[in-house]
C-alpha positions as CSV (number, residue, x, y, z in Angstrom):
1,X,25.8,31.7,-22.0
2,X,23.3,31.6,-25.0
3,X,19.9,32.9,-24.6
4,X,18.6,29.8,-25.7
5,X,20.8,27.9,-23.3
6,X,19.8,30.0,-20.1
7,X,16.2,29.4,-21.1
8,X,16.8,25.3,-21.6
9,X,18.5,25.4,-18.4
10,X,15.7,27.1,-16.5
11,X,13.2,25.0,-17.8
12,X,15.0,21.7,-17.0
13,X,15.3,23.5,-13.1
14,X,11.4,24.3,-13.0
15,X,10.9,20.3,-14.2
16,X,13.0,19.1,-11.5
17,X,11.4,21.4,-9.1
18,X,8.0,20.0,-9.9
19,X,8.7,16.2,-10.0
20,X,8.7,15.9,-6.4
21,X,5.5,17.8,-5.7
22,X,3.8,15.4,-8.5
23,X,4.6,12.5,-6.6
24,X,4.3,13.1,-3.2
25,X,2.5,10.7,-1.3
26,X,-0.3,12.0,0.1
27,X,-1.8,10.3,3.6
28,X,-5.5,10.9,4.8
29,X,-6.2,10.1,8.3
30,X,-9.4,9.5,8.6
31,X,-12.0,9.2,12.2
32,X,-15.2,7.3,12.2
33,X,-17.5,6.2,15.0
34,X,-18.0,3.0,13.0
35,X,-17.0,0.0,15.3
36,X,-14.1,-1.6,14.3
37,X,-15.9,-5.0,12.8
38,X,-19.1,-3.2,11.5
39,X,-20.3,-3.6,7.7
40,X,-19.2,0.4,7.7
41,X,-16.1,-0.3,8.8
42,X,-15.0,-2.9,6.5
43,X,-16.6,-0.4,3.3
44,X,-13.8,1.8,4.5
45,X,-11.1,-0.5,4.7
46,X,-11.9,-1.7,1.0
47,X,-12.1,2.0,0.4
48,X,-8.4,2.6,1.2
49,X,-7.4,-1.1,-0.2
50,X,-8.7,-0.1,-3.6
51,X,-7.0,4.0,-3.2
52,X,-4.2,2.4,-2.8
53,X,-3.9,0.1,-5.5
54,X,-5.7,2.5,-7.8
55,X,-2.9,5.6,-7.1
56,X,0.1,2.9,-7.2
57,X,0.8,3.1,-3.4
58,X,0.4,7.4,-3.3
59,X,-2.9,7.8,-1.8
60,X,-3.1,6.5,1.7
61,X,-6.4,6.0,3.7
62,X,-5.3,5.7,7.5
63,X,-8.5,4.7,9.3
64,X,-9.4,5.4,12.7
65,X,-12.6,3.5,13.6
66,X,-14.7,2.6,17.1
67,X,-14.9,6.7,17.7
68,X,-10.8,6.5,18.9
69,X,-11.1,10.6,17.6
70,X,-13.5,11.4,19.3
71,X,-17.0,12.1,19.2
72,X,-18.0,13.5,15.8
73,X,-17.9,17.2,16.5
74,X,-14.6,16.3,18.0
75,X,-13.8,14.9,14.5
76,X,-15.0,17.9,12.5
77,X,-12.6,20.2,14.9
78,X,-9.8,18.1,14.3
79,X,-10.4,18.2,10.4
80,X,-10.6,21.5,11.0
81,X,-7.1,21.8,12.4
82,X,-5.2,19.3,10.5
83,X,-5.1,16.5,12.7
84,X,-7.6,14.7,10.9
85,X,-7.7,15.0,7.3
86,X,-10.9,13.3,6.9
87,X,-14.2,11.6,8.5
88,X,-16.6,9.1,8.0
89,X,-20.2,10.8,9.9
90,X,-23.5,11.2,10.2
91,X,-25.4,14.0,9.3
92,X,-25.2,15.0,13.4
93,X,-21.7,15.8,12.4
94,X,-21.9,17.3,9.4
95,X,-24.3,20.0,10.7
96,X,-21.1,21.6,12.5
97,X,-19.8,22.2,9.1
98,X,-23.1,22.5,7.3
99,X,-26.6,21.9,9.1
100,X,-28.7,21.3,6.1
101,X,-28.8,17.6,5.2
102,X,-29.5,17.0,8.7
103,X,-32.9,17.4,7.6
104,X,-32.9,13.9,6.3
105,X,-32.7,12.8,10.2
106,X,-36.4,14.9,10.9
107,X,-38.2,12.8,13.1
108,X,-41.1,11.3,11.6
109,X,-40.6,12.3,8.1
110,X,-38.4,9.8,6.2
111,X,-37.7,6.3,5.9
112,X,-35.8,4.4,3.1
113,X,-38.9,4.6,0.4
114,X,-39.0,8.4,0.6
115,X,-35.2,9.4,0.9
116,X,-34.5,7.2,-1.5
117,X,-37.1,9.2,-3.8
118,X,-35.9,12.7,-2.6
119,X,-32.1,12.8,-2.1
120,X,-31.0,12.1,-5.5
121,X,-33.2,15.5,-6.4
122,X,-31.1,17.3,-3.5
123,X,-27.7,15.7,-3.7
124,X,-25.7,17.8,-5.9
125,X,-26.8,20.8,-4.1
126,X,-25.9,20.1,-0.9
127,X,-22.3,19.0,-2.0
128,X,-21.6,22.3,-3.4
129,X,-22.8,24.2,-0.5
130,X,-19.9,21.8,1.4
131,X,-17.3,22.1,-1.0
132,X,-18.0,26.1,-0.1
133,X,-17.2,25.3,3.0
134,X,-13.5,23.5,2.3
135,X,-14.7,19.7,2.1
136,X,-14.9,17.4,-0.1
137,X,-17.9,15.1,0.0
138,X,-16.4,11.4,-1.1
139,X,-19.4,9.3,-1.0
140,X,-22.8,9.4,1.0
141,X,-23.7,6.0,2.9
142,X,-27.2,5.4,4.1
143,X,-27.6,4.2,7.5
144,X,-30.9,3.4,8.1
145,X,-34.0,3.8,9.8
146,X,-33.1,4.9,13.8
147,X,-35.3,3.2,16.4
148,X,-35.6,4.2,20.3
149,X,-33.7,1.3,22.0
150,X,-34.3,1.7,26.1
151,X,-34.0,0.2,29.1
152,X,-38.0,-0.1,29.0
153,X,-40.9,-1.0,26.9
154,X,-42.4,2.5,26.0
155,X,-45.5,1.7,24.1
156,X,-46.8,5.4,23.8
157,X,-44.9,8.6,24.2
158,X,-46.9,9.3,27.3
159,X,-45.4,6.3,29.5
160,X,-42.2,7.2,28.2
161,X,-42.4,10.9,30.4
162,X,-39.7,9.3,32.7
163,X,-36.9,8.2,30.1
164,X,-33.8,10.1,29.6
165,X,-32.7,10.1,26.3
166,X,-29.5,10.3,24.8
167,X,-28.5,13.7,22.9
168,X,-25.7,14.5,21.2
169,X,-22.9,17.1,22.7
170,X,-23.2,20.0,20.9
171,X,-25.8,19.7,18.5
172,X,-28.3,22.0,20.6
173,X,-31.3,21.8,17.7
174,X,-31.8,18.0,18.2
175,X,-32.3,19.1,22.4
176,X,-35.0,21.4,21.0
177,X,-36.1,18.8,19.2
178,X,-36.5,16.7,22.0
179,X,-37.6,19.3,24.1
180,X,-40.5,20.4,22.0
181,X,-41.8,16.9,21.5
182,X,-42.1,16.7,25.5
183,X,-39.0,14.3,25.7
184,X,-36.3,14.4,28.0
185,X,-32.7,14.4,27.3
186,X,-29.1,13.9,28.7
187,X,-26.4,15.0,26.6
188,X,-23.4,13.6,26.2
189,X,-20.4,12.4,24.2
190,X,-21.5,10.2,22.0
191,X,-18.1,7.9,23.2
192,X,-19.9,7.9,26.2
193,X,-23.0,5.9,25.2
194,X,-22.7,2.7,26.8
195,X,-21.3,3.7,30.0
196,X,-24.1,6.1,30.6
197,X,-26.5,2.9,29.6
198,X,-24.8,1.1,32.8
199,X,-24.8,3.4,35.1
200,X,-28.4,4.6,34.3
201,X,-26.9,8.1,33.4
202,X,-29.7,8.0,30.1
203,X,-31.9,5.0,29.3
204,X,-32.8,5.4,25.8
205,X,-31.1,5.7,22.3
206,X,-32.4,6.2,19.1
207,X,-30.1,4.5,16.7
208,X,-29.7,2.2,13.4
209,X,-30.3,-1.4,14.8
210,X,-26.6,-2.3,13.1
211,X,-24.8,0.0,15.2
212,X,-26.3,-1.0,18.8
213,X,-25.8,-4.2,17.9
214,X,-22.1,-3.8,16.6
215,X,-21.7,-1.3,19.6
216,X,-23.3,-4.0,22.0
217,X,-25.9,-1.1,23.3
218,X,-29.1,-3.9,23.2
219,X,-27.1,-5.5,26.2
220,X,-28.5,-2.9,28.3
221,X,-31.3,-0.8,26.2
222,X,-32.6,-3.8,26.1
223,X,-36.2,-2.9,24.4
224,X,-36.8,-1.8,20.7
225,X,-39.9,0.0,20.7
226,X,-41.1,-1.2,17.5
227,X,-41.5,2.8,15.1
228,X,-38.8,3.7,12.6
229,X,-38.1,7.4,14.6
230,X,-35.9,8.7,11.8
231,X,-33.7,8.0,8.9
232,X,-29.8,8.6,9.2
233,X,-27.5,8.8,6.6
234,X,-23.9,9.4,6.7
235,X,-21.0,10.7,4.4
236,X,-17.3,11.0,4.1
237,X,-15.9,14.2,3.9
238,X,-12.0,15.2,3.1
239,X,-10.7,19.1,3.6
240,X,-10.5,20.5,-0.1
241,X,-7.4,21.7,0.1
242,X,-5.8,18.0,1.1
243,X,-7.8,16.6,-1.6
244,X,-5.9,19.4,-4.1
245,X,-2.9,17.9,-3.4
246,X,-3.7,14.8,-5.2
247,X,-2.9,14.8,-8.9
248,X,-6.2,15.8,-10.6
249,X,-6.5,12.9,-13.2
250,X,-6.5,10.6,-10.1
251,X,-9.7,12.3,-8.0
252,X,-12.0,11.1,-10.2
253,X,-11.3,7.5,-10.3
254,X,-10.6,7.9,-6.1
255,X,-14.0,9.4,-6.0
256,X,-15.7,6.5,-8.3
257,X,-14.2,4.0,-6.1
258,X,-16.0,5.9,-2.8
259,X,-19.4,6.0,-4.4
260,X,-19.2,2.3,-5.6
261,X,-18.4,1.7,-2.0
262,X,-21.3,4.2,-0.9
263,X,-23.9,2.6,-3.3
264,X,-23.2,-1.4,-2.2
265,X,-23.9,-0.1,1.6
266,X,-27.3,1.8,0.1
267,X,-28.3,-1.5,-1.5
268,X,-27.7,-3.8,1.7
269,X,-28.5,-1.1,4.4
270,X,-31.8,-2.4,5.2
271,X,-30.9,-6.3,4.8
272,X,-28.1,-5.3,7.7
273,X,-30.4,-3.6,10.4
274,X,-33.5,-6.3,9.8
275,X,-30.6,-9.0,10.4
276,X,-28.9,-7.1,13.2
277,X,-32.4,-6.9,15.0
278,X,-33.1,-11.0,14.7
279,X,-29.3,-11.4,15.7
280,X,-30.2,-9.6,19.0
281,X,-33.7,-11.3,19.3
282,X,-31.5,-13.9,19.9
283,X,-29.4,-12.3,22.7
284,X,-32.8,-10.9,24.4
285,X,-34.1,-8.0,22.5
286,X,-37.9,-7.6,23.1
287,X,-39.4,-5.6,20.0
288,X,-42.3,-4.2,21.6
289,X,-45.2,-2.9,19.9
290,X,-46.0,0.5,20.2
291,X,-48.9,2.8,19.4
292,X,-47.0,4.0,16.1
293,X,-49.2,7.2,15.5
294,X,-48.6,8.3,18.8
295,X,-45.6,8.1,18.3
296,X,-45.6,9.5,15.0
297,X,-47.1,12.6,15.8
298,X,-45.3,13.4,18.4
299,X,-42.2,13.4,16.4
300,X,-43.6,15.7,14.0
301,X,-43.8,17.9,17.1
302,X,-40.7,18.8,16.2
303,X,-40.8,19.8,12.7
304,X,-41.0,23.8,13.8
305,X,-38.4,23.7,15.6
306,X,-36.3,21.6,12.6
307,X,-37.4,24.1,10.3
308,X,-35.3,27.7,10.3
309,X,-33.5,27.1,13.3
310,X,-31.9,23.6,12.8
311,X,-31.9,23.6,9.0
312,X,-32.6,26.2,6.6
313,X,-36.6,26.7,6.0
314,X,-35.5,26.8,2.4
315,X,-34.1,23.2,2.2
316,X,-37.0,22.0,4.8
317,X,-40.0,23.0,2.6
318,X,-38.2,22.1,-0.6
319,X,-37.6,18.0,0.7
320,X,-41.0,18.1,2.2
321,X,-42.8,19.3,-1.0
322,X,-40.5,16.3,-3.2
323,X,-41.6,13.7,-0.4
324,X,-44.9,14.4,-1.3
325,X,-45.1,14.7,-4.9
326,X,-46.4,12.3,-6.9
């Protein structure tokens, strides 16, 4: 055999050996505490809808919603072990993979006005400090404004030395949190939210009103005590190397499609809690008005302890100094 015949030959064999990798399908299973039914819920499901259509059928979005994996640090382990591929969490969950933009949740330092002003600035940074880590951040979705939802009116932090608050498994800073602002806690599963509602187990939440009310938490914590507490967002992580395996002219246009998604939850995130909140009005939520600077400064009781030991003192002083620039 020719040279040039052995050469044609091996080429044609290193083609053939590559058309199958180039159109593998790739499937990414994906966990979420959303409740099946929510607004986030459905932003997912269009997610995968338009993957799909936008990879011809080889990018699959499998969606596991209503907190079916787990709690979210129960997510992040199984990302981190293959089972799960991706997730769709708060920045409570994210902190197990990278603790910084948890400081977007400091008590008493952010609502929608000021994030809005301040994570744009920060953004970029904090995705490459998780792409370090092996993920992929897909889009950020805001969540809202948290509120403490309990079992009683709480008009001060003072009358509220008796409540038990919920805190999340694992996530020891936001107990010191808690702790330094004179607060109580029981921690738990997040899964385990509502039953500990009924049986008295904790008594208080501090949540986005769209999720108690998807989540049917106000049947019990039955009292909004009327001071945004903290701002949540979320985001949707995939592990790097899964996301690799997708062909890379396609990422781009799979990662447009997730921040269109992220951005039409951004613009109607605080239409969906001020509507969740008259829907349970409705159903017997008291909003009950509170001493707000109370309540306030007792959440900013906190902000040492947030600050080098939660998230980097870097990152803290940094937001903090764009939240208050003029």
């Amino acid at each position: 055999m020719k040279a040039t015949d052995m050469k044609t030959l091996l080429l044609t064999a290193l083609c053939l050996t590559a058309l199958p990798a180039a159109a593998q399908d790739v499937t990414i299973k994906l966990g979420t505490l959303a409740p099946q039914g929510s607004s986030w819920h459905a932003l997912l499901k269009e997610t995968a809808e338009k993957w799909a259509e936008a990879s011809g059928g080889k990018v699959k979005l499998k969606i596991y919603a209503g907190g079916t994996q787990g709690s979210e640090g129960d997510m992040v382990r199984k990302m981190g072990v293959g089972q799960l591929q991706a997730a769709s969490i708060t920045t409570v969950g994210i902190h197990d993979i990278y603790a910084d933009p948890m400081v977007f949740s400091t008590p008493g330092m952010f609502d929608e006005q000021s994030f809005s002003k301040v994570f744009p600035q920060v953004e970029k940074k904090l995705e490459a400090a998780l792409e370090a880590k092996g993920y992929v951040m897909l889009m950020w979705a805001q969540v809202g404004s948290v509120y403490p939802f309990c079992t009683k009116p709480y008009k001060t932090p003072a009358e509220a030395a008796d409540a038990k608050f919920f805190a999340w498994d694992g996530d020891q800073g936001s107990i010191d949190a808690f702790k330094a602002m004179g607060l109580k806690t029981v921690v738990l599963s997040s899964v385990d939210i509502v039953p500990s509602l009924q049986t008295g187990m904790i008594n208080c939440v501090t949540q986005a009103p769209a999720f108690v009310l998807t989540a049917r938490m106000f049947e019990k914590a039955n009292k909004m005590m009327d001071v945004p507490w903290a701002f949540l967002v979320g985001g949707t992580l995939v592990k790097k190397d899964v996301w690799e395996k997708i062909p890379a002219d396609l990422r781009p246009k799979l990662i447009a499609i997730g921040r269109e998604m992220g951005k039409r939850i951004d613009a109607e995130v605080k239409k969906l809690n001020d509507d969740a909140i008259a829907a349970m009005k409705k159903q017997g939520l008291e909003v009950v008005p509170v001493d707000r600077a109370a309540w306030i400064e007792t959440a900013k009781k906190s902000w040492p302890t947030v600050s080098g030991k939660i998230v980097s003192k870097e990152i803290f002083e940094e937001v903090v100094k764009l939240r208050d620039a003029k």
